[in-house]
C-alpha positions in Angstrom: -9.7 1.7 -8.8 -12.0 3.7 -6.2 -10.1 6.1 -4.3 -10.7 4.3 -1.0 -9.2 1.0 -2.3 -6.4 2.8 -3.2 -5.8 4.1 0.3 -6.1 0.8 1.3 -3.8 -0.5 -0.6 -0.9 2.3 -0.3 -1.3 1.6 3.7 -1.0 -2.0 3.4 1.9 -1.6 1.7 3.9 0.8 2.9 3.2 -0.5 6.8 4.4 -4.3 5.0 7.7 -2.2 4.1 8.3 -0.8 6.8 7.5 -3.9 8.2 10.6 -5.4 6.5 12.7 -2.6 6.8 12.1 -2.4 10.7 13.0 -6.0 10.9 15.9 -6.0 8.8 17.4 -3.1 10.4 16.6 -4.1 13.9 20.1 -4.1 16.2 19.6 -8.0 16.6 18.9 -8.6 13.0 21.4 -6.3 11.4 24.1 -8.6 11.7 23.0 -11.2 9.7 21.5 -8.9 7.2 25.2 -7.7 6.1 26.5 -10.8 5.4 24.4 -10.4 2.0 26.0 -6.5 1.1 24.1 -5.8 -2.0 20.7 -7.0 0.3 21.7 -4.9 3.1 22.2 -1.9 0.4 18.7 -2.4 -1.2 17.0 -2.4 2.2 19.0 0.4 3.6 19.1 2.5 0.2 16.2 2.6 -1.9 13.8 1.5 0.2 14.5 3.2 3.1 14.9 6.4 1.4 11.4 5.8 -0.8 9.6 5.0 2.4 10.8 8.5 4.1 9.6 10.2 1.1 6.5 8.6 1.1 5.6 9.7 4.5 7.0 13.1 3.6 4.4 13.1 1.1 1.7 12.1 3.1 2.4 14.3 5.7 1.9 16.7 3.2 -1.8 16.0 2.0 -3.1 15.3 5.3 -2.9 18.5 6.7 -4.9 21.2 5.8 -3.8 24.1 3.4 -4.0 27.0 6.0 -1.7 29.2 3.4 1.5 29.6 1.0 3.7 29.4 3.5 3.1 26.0 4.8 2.6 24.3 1.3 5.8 25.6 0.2 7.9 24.5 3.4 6.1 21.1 3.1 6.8 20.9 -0.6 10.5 21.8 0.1 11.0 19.4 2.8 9.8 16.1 0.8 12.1 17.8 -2.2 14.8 18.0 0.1 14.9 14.1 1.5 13.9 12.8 -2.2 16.8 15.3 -3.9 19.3 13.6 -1.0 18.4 10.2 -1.3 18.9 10.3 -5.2 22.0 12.3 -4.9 23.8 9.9 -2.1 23.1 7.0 -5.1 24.7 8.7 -7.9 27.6 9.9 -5.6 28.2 6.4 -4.7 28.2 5.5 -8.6 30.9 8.7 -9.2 33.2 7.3 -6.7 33.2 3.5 -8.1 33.7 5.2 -11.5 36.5 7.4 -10.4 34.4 10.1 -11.9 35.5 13.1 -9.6 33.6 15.6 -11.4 30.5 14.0 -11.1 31.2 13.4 -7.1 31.3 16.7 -6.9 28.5 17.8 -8.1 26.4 15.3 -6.3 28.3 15.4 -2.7 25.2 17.1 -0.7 23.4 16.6 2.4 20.0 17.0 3.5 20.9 20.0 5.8 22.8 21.8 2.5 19.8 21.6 1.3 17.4 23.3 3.5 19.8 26.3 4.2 19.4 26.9 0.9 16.6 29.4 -0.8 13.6 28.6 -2.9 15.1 29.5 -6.2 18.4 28.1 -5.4 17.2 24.9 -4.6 14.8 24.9 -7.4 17.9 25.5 -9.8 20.2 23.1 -8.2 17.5 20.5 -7.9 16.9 21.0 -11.3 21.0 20.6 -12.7 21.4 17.6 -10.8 18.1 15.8 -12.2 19.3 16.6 -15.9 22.8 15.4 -14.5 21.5 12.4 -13.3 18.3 11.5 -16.0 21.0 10.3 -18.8 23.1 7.9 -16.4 19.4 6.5 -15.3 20.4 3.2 -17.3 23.8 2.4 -15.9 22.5 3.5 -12.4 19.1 1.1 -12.4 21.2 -2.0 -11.4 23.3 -1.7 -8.6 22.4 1.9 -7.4 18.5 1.5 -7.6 18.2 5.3 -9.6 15.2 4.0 -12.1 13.3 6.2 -14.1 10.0 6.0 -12.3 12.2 7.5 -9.6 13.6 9.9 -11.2 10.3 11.1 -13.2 8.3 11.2 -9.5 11.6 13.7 -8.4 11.1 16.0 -11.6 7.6 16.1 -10.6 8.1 17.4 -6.9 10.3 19.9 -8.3 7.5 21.1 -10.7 5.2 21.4 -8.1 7.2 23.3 -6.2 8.0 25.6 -9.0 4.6 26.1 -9.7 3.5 26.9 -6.0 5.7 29.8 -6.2 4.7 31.2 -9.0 1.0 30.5 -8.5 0.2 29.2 -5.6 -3.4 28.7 -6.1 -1.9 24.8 -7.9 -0.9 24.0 -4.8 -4.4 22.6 -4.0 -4.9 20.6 -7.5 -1.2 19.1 -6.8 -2.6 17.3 -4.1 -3.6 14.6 -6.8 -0.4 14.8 -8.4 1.5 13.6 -5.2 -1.0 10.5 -4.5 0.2 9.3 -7.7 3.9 10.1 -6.4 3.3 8.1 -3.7 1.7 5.3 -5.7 4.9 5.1 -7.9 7.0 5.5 -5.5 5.3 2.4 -3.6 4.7 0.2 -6.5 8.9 0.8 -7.1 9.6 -0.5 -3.6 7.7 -3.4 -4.4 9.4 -4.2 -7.8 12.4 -4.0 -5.6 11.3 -6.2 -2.9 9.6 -9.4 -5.5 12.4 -8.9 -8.0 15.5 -8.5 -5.8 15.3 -8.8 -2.5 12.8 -11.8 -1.7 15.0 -13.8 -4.4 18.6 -12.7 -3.0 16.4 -13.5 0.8 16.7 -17.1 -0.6 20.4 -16.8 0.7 19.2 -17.3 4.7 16.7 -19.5 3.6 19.4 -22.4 2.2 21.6 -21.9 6.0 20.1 -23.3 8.8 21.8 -20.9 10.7 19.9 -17.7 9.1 16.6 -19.8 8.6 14.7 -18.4 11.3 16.2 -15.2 10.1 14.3 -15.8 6.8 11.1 -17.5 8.2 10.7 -14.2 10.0 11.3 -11.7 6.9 9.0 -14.0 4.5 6.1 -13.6 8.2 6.8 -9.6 7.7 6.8 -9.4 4.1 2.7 -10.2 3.9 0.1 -7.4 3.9 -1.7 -6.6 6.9 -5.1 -7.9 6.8 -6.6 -5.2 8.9 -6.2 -2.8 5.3 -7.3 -5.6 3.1 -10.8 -6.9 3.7 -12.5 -9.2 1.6 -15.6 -8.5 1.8 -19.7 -9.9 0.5 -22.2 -7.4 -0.8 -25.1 -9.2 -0.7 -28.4 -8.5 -1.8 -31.8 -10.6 -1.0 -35.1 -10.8 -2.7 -38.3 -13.5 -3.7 -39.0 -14.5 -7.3 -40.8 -11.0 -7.4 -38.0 -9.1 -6.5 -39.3 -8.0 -2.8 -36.2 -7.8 -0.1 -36.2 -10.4 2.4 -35.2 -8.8 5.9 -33.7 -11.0 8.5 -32.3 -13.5 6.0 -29.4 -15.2 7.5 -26.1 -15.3 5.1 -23.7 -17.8 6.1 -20.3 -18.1 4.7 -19.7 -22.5 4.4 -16.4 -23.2 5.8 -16.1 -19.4 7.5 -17.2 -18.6 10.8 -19.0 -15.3 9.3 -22.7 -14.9 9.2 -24.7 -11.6 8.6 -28.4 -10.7 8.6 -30.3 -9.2 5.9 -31.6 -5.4 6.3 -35.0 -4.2 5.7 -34.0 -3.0 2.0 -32.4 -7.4 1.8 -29.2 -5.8 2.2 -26.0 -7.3 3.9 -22.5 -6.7 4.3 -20.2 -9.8 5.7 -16.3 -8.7 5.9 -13.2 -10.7 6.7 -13.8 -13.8 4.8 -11.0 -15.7 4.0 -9.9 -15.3 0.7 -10.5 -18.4 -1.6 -13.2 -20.4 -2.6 -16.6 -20.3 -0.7 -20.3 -21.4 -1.0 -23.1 -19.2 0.2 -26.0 -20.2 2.3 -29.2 -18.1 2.6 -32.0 -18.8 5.1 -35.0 -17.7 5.4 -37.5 -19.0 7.9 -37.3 -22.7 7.2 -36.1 -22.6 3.9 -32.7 -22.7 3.1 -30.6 -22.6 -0.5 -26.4 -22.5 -1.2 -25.3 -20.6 -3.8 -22.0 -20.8 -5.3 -19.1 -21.7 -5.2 -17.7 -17.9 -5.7 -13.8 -16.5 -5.3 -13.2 -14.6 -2.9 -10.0 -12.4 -3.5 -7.9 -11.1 -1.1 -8.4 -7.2 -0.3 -11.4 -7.2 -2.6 -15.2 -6.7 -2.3 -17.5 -9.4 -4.6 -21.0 -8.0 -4.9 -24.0 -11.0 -5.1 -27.7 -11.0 -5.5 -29.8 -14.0 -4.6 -33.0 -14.7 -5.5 -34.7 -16.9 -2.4 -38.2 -18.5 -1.4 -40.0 -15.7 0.7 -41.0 -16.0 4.4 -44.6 -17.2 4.6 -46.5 -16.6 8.0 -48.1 -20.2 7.5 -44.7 -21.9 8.1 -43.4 -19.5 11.3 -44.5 -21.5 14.3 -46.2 -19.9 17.2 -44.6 -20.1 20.7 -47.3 -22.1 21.6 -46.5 -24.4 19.3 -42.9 -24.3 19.6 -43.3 -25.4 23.4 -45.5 -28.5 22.4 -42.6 -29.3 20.6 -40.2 -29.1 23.0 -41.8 -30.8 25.9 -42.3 -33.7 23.4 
């Protein structure tokens, strides 16, 4: 995957859950999204604290690395919300456990954890992720701790370790948390198919809550702004000289395009699905297809068409003979 598919498809994505979790915990929506608790708790847990992450994260590559200073407070702050949002889970699990011990070694907040220096949040960061790593199995369920979450946390630590002891890393990281942010996305969307759009089914079987659902289900598709699907196409004659000005028309879209004078044409926003392709050139005309257009992706064509002779363009002279008859 190129990298600018895959900033189209994090955007899409995370703007389709924060789509969901906007809607769900809207003032006038809130309501009805408690009456399902362990719904309520997905959408206001795991999510919500992955998405905050996320844009932690991203905060944190967009800007430009001026120095050590900032690199390390950015690193720090996305520990901090991840480290906080992990910690609240397993504290919940201590207390329904009536495991004191372990409640007290995860009962932390967010502002606990900025007071606190590099090196002490790097060691207590670290003692609470082997805490938490061996109870990832009993916590996957019901507290929504799984070990792609807990493996993307180990490796914000790292790189925070390793920009303060080198902080010439702190540039190749940059890789390192686009991948964060890529698990961290494709975990909120393992949520959302496998939990929460099948637990959604609860509004949809109420006619009181059905609007309620019709109206997650509208916010749960991607935004096709981020997705286009798009035709590469290239146009030549049987001896492989591009045609320029060839008209491409999309059958059953309204999309055309016109041919460059290399043959080349870009048509975007077709509707995903199955399409023929018409090419024109001067009075000739030939369909091609039909091809699958998938949604968010780019298909790539080359026709081969009857060239433009001069013999069959009519003069305006001729043209206006035609008309008056």
């Amino acid at each position: 995957m190129k990298s600018t598919s895959k900033t189209r498809w994090t955007l899409a994505h995370q703007n389709m859950i924060a789509s969901v979790i906007n809607f769900c915990l809207a003032t006038a929506n809130v309501a009805t999204t408690q009456l399902l608790p362990v719904f309520y708790n997905l959408i206001n847990g795991i999510l919500k604290a992955n998405l905050a992450t996320i844009e932690t994260l991203r905060a944190l590559i967009a800007q430009p690395i001026t120095g050590y200073a900032s690199q390390k407070k950015a690193l720090k702050d996305a520990l901090v919300a991840m480290s906080a949002a992990y910690m609240k889970s397993v504290y919940a699990y201590a207390i329904s456990n009536n495991n004191q011990v372990l409640a007290g070694q995860m009962k932390v907040s967010a502002s606990d954890l900025n007071k606190m220096s590099y090196s002490q949040l790097v060691a207590f960061v670290k003692s609470a992720i082997n805490i938490t790593t061996p109870l990832v199995p009993q916590l996957t369920a019901d507290y929504m701790v799984t070990a792609a979450g807990v493996t993307a946390w180990q490796a914000l630590l790292t790189q925070l370790s390793n920009v303060l002891t080198n902080p010439k890393n702190a540039i190749s990281n940059r890789s390192s948390i686009n991948k964060q942010i890529q698990n961290l996305l494709r975990d909120c969307m393992t949520t959302l198919y496998d939990q929460c759009d099948q637990l959604a089914f609860f509004f949809k079987n109420d006619p009181s809550t059905l609007d309620y659902y019709n109206t997650y289900n509208s916010n749960r598709r991607l935004d096709d702004h981020h997705l286009h699907t798009q035709l590469r196409a290239h146009i030549t004659d049987e001896l492989g000289q591009p045609i320029e000005n060839a008209d491409i028309i999309i059958d059953g879209d309204a999309i055309t395009e016109s041919t460059d004078n290399k043959g080349y044409a870009l048509l975007s926003g077709i509707t995903f699905g199955s399409h023929t392709v018409t090419v024109i050139t001067g009075e000739n005309s030939k369909t091609f297809g039909p091809f699958d257009f998938k949604k968010g992706q780019s298909l790539t064509q080359h026709f081969i068409v009857a060239p433009v002779f001069a013999p069959f363009a009519k003069s305006k002279a001729t043209k206006a003979k035609v008309a008056a008859k």
